[in-house]
C-alpha positions as CSV (number, residue, x, y, z in Angstrom):
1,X,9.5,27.9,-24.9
2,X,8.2,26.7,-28.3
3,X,9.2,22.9,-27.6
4,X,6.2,20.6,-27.4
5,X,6.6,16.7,-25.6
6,X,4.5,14.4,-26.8
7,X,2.9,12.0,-24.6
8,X,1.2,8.6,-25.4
9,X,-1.6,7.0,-22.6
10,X,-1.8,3.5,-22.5
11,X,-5.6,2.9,-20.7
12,X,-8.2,5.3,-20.7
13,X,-10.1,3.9,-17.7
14,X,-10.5,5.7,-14.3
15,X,-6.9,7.1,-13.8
16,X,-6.1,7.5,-17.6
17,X,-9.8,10.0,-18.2
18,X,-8.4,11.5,-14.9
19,X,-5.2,12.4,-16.3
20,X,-6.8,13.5,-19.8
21,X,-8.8,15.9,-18.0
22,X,-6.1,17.6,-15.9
23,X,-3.8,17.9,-19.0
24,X,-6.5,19.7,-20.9
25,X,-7.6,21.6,-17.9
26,X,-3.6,23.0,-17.5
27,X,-2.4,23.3,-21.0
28,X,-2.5,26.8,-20.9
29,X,0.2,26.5,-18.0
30,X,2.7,24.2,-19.0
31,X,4.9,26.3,-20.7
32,X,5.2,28.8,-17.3
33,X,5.6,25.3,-15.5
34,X,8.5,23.1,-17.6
35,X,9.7,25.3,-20.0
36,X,7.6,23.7,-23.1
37,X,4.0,22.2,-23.8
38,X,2.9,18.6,-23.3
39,X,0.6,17.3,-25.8
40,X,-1.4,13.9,-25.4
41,X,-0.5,12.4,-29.3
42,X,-2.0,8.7,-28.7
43,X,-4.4,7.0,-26.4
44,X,-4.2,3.0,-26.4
45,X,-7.4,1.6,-25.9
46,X,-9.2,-2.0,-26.4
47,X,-11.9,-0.4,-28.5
48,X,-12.0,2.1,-30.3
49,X,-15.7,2.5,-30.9
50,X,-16.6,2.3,-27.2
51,X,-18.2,5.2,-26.3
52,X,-16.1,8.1,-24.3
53,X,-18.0,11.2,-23.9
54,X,-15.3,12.7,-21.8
55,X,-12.8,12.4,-24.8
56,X,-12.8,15.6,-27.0
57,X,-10.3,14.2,-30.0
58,X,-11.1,10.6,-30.7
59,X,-8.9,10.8,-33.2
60,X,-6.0,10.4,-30.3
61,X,-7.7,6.2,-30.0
62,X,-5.7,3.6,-31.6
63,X,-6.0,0.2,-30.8
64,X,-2.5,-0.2,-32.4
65,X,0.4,-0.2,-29.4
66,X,3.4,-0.3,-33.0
67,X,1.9,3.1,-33.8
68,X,2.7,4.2,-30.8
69,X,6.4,2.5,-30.4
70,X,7.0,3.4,-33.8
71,X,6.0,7.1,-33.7
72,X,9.4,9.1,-32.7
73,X,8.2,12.6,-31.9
74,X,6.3,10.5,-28.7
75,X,9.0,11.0,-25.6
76,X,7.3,9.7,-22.9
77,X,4.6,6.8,-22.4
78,X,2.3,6.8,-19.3
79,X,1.3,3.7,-18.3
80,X,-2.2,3.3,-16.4
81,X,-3.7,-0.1,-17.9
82,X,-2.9,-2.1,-14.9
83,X,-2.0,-5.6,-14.5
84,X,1.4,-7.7,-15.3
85,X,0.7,-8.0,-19.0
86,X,0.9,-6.5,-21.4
87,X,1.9,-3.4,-19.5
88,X,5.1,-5.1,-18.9
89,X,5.9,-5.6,-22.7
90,X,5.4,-2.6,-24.0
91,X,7.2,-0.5,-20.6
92,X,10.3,-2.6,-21.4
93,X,9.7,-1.8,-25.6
94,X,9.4,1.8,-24.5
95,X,12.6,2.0,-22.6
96,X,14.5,0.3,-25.0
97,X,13.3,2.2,-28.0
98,X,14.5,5.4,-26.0
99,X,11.0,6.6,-24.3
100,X,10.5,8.0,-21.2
101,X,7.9,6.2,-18.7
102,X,5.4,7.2,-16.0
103,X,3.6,4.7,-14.7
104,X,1.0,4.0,-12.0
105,X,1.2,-0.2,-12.0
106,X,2.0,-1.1,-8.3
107,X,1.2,-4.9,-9.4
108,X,4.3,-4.5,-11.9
109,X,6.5,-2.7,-10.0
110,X,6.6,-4.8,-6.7
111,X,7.0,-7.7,-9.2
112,X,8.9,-6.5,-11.6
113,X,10.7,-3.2,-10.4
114,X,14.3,-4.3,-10.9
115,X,14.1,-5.3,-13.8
116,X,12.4,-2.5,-15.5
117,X,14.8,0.2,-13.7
118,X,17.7,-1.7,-14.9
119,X,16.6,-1.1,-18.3
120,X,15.5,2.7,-17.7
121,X,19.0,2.7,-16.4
122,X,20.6,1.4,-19.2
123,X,18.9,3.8,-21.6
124,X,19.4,7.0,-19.6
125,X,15.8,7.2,-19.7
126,X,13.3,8.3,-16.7
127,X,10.8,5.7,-15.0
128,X,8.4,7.4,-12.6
129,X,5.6,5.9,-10.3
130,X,4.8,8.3,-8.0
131,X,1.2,7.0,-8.4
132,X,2.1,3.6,-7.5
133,X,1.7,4.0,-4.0
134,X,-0.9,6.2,-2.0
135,X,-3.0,7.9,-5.2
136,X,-2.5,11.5,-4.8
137,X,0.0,11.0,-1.4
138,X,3.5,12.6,-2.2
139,X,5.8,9.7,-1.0
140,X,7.9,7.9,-3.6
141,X,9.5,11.1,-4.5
142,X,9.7,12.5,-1.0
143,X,11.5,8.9,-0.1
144,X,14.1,9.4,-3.0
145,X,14.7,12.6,-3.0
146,X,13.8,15.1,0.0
147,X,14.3,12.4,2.9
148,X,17.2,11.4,0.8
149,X,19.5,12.8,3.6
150,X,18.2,10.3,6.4
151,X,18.4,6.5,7.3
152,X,15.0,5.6,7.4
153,X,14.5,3.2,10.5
154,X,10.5,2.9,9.6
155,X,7.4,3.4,7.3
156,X,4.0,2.5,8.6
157,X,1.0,3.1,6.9
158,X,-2.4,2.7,5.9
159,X,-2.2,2.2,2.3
160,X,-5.6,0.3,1.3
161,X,-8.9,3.1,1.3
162,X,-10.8,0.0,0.8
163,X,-9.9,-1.5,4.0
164,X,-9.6,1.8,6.0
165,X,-13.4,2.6,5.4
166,X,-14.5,-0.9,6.3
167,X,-12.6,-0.4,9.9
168,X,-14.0,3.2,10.3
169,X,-17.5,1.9,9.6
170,X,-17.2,-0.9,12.2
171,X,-15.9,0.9,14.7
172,X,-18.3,4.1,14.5
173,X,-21.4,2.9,13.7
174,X,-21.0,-0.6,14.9
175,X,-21.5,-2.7,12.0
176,X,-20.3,-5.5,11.2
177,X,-17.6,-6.5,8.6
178,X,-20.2,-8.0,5.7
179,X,-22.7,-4.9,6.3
180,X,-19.3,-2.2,6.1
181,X,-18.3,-4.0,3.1
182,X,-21.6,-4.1,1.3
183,X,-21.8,-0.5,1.9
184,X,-18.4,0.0,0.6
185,X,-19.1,-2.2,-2.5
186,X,-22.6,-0.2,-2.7
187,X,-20.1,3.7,-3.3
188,X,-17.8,1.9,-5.3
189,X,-14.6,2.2,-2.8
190,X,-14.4,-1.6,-3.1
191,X,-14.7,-4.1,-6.4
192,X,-17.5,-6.7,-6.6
193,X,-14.5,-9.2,-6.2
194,X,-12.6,-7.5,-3.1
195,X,-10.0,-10.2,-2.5
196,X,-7.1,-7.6,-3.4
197,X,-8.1,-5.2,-1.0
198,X,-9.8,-7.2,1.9
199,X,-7.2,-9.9,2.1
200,X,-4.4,-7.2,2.4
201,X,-2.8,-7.9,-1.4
202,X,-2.8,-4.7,-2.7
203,X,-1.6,-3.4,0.5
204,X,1.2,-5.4,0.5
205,X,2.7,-5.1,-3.4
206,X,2.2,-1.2,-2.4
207,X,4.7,-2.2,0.8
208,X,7.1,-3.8,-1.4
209,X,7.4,-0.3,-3.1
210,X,7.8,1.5,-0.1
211,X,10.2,-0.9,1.3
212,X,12.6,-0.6,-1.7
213,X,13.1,2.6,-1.6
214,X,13.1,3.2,2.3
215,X,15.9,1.1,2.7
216,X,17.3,0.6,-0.8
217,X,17.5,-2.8,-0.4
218,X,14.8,-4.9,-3.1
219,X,12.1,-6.2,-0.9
220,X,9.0,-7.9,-3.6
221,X,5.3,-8.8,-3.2
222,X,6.2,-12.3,-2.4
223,X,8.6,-11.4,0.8
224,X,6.0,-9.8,2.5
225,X,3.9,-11.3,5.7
226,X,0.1,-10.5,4.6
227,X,-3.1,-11.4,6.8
228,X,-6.4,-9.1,5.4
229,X,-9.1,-8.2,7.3
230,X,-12.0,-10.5,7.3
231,X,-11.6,-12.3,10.4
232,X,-12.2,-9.1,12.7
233,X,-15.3,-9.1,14.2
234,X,-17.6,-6.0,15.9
235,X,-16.1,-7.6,19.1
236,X,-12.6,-7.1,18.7
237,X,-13.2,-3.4,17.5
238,X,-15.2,-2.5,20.9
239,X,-12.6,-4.5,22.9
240,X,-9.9,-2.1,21.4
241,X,-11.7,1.0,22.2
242,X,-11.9,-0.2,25.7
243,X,-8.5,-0.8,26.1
244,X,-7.3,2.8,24.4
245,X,-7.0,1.4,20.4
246,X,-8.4,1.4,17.4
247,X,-7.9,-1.4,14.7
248,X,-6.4,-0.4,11.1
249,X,-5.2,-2.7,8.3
250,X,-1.1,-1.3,8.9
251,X,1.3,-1.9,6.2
252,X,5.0,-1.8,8.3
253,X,8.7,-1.8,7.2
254,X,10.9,-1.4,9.8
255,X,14.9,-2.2,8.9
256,X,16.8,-4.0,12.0
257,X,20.4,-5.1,12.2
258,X,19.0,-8.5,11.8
259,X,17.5,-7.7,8.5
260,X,14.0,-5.9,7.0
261,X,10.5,-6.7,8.2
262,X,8.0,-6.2,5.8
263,X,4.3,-7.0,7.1
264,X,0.9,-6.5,6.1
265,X,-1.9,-7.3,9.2
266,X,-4.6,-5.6,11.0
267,X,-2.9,-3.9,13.8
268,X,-4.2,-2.5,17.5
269,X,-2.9,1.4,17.1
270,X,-3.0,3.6,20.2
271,X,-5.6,6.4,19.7
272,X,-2.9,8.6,20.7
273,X,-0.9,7.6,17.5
274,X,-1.6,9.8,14.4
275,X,-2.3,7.1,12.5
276,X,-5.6,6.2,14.7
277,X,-6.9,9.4,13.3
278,X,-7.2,8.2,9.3
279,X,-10.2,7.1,8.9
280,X,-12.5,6.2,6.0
281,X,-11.3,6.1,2.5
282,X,-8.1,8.0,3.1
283,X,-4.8,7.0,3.0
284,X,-1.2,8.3,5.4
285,X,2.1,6.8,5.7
286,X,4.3,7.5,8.4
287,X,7.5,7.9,8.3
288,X,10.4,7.7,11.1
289,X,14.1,9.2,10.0
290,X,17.2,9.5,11.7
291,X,17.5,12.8,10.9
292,X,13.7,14.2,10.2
293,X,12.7,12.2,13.1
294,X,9.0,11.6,12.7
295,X,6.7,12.7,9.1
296,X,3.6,12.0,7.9
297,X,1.8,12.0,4.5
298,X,-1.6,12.2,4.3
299,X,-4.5,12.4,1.7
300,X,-6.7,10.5,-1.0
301,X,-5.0,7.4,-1.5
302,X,-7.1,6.2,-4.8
303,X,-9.8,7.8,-7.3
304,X,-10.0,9.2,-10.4
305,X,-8.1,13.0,-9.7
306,X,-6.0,12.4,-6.8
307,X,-3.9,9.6,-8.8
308,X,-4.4,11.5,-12.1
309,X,-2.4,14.5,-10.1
310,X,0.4,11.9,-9.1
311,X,0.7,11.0,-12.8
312,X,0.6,14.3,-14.1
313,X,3.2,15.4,-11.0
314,X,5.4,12.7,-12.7
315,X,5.1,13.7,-16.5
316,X,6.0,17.5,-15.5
317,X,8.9,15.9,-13.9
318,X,9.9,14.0,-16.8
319,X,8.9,16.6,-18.9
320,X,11.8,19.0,-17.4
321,X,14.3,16.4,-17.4
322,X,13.7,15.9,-21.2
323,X,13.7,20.2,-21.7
324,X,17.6,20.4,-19.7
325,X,18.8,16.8,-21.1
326,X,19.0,15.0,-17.8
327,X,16.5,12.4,-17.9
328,X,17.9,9.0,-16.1
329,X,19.2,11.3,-13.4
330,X,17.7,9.1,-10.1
331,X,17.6,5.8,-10.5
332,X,17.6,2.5,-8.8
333,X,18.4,3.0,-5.5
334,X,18.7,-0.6,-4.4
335,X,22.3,-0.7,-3.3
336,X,21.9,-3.1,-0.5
337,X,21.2,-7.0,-0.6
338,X,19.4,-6.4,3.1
339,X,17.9,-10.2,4.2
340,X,13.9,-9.5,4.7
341,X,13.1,-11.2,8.1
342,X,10.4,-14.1,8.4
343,X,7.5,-13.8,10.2
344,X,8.2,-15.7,13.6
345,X,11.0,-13.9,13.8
346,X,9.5,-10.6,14.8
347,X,8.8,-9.4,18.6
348,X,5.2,-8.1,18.8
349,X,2.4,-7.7,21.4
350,X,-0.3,-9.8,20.9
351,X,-4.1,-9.1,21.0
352,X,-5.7,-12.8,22.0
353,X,-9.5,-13.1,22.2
354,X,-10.7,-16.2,23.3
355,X,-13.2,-18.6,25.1
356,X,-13.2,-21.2,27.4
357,X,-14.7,-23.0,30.1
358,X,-15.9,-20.9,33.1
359,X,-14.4,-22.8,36.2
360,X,-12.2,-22.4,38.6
361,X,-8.0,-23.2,37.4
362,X,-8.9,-22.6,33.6
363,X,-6.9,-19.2,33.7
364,X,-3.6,-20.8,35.7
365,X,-3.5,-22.9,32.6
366,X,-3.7,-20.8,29.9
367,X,-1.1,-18.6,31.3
368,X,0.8,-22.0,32.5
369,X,1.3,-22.7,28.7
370,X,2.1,-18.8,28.0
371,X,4.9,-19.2,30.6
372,X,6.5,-22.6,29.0
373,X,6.9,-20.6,25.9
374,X,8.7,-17.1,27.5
375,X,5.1,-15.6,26.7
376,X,4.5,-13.0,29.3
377,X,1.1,-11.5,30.2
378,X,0.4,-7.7,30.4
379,X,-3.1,-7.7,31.1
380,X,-6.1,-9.9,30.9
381,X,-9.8,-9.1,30.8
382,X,-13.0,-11.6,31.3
383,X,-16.7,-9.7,30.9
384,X,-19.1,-12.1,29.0
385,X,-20.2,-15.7,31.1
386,X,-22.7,-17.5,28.9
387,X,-23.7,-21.3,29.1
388,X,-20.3,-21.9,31.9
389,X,-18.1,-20.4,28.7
390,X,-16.6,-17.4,29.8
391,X,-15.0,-14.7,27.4
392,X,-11.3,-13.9,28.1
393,X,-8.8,-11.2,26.4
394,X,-5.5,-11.0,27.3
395,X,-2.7,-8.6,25.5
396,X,1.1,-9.9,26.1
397,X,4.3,-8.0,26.5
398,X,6.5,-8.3,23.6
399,X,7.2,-11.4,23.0
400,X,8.8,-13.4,19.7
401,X,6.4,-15.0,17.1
402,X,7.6,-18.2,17.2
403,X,7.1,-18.4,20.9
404,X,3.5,-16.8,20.9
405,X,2.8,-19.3,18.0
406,X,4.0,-22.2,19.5
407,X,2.5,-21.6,22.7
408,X,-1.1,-20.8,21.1
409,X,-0.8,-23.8,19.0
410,X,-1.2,-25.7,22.2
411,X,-3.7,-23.7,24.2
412,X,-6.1,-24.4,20.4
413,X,-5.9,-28.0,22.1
414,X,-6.7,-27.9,25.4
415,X,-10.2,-29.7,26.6
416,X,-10.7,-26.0,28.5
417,X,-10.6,-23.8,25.7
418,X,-13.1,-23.9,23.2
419,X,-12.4,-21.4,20.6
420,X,-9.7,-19.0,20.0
421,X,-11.7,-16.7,18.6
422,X,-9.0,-13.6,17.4
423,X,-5.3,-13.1,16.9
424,X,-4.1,-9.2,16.6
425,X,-0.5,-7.7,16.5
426,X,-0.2,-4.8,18.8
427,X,1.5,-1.4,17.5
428,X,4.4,0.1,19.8
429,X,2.7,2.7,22.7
């Protein structure tokens, strides 16, 4: 009871103050908890003499990562600097020089992740990163250890909070997408630069993760599909209301006998699904088992405390590994060499919104074209007439990508249409 682990941050921004504050706020508890106290010993920063009224001991800052490599009392280091580099470095110097690691780096690990749980493998030592994915969601763990008794067929979520309070703006108060992301911007859920989040990036390195582990196969940021956001307009929002939807930026991993899809896209998601309830800056991932059947995980999917408790969930974790010698117990879990599937060759339902010229035969063609390419029609709706260009949605069966592709490839040509003006995927009923 009188053992102490010593701990080293590396990055004392948002998530690193977070996790400082909830180690001092449970000290007193830590004994009851792992069976010995964790103490912070070091806190890497850029700059020392910055300012930090939050910190108590600034003697903890060093600017110095050697005196934290070199110092052997420190057991485990907790990454939450971000980026490739030099978190990378000094994860892989950590492991190797015998050092446990939590990290929250979704960037590294969907890049990265083989390689640095080889090496934790190698050294016996624990990597965690339950923060990686969802903030202050329980789901990497739940994946590798309690759902550990299933095939998982599925995981579909909504894994950006950026993105998710963008939708629920447009589709609740009706604005559009550069007034919803202003007013994200304006709170702070989104960065002045938003690509990451808007485009579907970080959505899709946070997929990779998921992926892995759901079907322990390696599936990286680079293998997955990814289209973001910005081409939705208040029109397709109130055309998916009509028709029973909503629209959510969907992260979706789905393994097939034909190999793993792995997809980032704004999806049309029946309001019946629980996923259509998720709305502004939280987070849920949805899980389909073999054996559980259907789960979900909801809950703050960013900020300062929500990821600070999926950090600190992971040090207690490590922490009782190193108490009853058994760190490097779970790792890789990539026993597969599953083939991830390309894009066209998914089957899907398709949202199209389009217009075209408002005369008699325009609609025979369209769906003439459709036909050619074993594209079949489920329904089709035409409300707005303005200046002889009419307004006409239509959502297909399921049909294959390459088909749907090749087939609206040519209707972008024909003399009749004159804009094809949105392309959605549309979510299983």
């Amino acid at each position: 009871m009188n053992k102490k682990i010593k701990i080293a941050l590396l990055g004392f921004g948002t998530v690193g103050t977070g996790v400082y504050k909830l180690i001092n706020k449970q000290k007193e508890s830590f004994c009851h908890k792992v069976g010995a106290e964790i103490e912070i010993s070091k806190i890497l920063v850029r700059n020392k003499n910055k300012e930090r009224p939050e910190l108590l001991h600034k003697e903890l800052l060093t600017d110095d990562w050697q005196e934290i490599i070199q110092d052997e009392e420190i057991e485990i280091i907790v990454e939450v600097m971000g980026g490739i580099e030099p978190a990378k470095t000094y994860i892989l110097e950590a492991l190797k020089a015998g050092k446990n690691v939590v990290t929250a780096n979704k960037d590294l690990l969907a890049e990265y992740g083989r390689e640095l749980l080889d090496t934790a493998h190698l050294k016996n030592k624990d990597l965690a990163f339950e923060a990686s994915v969802g903030g202050g969601i329980p789901i990497i763990r739940p994946l590798k250890q309690c759902l550990a008794g299933n095939d998982i067929e599925e995981v579909m979520g909504i894994i950006n909070g950026t993105t998710n309070y963008i939708l629920t703006k447009m589709t609740y108060e009706n604005l559009s997408f550069g007034e919803a992301l202003a007013q994200a911007q304006e709170l702070g859920y989104a960065e002045a630069d938003p690509t990451s989040d808007i485009e579907g990036l970080d959505a899709a390195r946070k997929l990779a993760i998921l992926a892995s582990i759901a079907f322990h196969s390696r599936v990286t940021f680079k293998d997955v599909y990814v289209e973001g956001i910005t081409k939705i307009a208040l029109a397709d929002i109130i055309y998916a209301q009509e028709l029973g939807y909503v629209i959510k930026l969907v992260g979706l991993a789905r393994q097939t006998v034909s190999g793993i899809e792995a997809r980032v896209h704004p999806m049309f998601i029946r309001k019946s699904h629980p996923l259509a309830a998720v709305n502004d800056s939280f987070n849920a991932v949805f899980v389909r088992g073999d054996a559980v059947g259907e789960a979900m995980f909801f809950g703050r999917g960013a900020g300062e405390m929500p990821t600070a408790s999926a950090v600190l969930g992971d040090i207690i974790d490590v922490t009782r590994n190193i108490v009853n010698n058994c760190t490097g117990r779970i790792s890789c879990t990539c026993y597969y060499k599953s083939p991830v599937k390309n894009i066209n060759e998914i089957t899907s339902k398709y949202y199209l919104r389009l217009k075209a010229v408002d005369k008699p035969g325009v609609f025979a063609s369209i769906a003439g074209v459709f036909g050619n390419h074993n594209v079949s029609l489920d329904s089709v709706i035409q409300k707005h007439r303005k200046e002889n260009i009419a307004e006409i949605v239509i959502i297909t069966d399921y049909v294959q990508e390459k088909d749907f592709r090749d087939a609206l490839q040519i209707i972008k040509g024909l003399s009749i249409v004159a804009e094809v003006s949105s392309v959605i995927r549309v979510g299983k009923d």
